[in-house]
C-alpha positions in Angstrom: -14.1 -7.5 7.2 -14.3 -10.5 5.2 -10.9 -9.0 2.7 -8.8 -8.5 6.0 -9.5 -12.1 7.5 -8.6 -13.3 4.3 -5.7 -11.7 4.2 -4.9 -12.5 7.3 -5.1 -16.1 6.4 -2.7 -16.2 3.5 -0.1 -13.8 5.2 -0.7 -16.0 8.3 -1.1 -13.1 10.5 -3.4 -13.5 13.4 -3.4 -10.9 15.8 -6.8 -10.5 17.1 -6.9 -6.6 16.2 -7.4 -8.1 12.7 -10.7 -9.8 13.3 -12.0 -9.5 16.8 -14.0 -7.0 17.6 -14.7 -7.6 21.0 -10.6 -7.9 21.5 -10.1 -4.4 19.8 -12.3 -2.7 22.4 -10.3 -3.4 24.9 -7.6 -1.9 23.0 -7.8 1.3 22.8 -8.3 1.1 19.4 -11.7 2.7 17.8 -12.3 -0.7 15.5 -10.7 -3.3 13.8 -7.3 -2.6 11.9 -6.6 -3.4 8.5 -2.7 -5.1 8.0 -0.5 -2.5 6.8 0.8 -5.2 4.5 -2.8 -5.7 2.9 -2.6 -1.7 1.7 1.2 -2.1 0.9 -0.5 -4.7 -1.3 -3.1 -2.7 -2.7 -0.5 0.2 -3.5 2.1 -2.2 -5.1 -1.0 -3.6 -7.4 -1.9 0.3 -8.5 1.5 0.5 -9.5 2.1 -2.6 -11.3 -1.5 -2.0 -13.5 -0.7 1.4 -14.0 3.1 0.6 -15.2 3.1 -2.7 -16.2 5.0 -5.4 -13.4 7.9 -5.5 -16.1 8.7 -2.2 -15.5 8.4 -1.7 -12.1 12.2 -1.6 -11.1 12.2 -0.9 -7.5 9.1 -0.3 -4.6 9.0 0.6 -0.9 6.8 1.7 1.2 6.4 3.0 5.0 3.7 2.0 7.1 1.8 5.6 8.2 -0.9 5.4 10.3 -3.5 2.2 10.6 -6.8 1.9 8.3 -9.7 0.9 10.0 -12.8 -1.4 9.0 -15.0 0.8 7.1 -12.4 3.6 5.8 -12.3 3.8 2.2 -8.7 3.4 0.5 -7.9 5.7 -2.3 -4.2 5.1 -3.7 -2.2 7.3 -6.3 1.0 8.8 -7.2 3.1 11.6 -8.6 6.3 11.6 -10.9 9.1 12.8 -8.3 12.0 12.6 -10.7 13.0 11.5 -14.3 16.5 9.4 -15.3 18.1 8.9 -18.4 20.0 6.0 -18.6 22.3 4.3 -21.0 19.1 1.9 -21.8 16.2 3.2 -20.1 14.3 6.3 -18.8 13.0 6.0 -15.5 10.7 7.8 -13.5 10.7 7.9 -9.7 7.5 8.1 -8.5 5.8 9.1 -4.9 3.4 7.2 -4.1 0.6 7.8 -1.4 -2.2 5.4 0.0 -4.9 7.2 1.8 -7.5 6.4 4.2 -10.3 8.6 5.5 -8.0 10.5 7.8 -5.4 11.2 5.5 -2.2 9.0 4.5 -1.7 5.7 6.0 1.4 4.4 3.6 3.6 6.5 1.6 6.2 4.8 -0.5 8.2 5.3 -4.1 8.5 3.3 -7.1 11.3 3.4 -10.2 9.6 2.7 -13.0 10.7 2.1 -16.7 9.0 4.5 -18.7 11.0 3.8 -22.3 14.2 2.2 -23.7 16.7 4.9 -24.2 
């Protein structure tokens, strides 16, 4: 709980189904939700570790389903596609962010993978 009011505080978002429990029971919701943002975040990190930020041409993601307190995160991706450009070969990849329920963002990067 203590990552997602953090983040909370430095995206400035507030909404009580962040950080009160006793708000998200009257809900509907099973327990606290993580910020789609704060996974986005998490996803966009994997990439940029796994391909260096200097080659990470283009992301987006799509907000899925919500992750709850507790729920682990496992994050990942798959090469889609591979371009040959006059200067560089790039590689589209799928990405995925998973919670214990199954996928809560899906996204795709282009990433530089060498100088043509």
């Amino acid at each position: 709980q203590t990552d997602i009011v953090r983040f909370a505080g430095a995206g400035g978002d507030f909404n009580p189904l962040h950080h009160d429990p006793e708000f998200v029971a009257t809900s509907g919701f099973p327990g606290v939700i993580a910020m789609g943002q704060m996974q986005a975040g998490i996803l966009a990190g994997w990439v940029s570790d796994t391909f260096g930020v200097e080659h990470v041409r283009s992301l987006g993601v799509r907000f899925v389903a919500p992750v709850f307190l507790g729920d682990t995160l496992t994050v990942g991706g798959t090469v889609a596609a591979i371009v040959e450009t006059d200067v560089e070969l790039l590689a589209t990849i799928d990405l995925v962010a998973s919670g214990d329920k199954g996928p809560v963002v899906t996204g795709s990067a282009t990433v530089v993978v060498a100088a043509t």
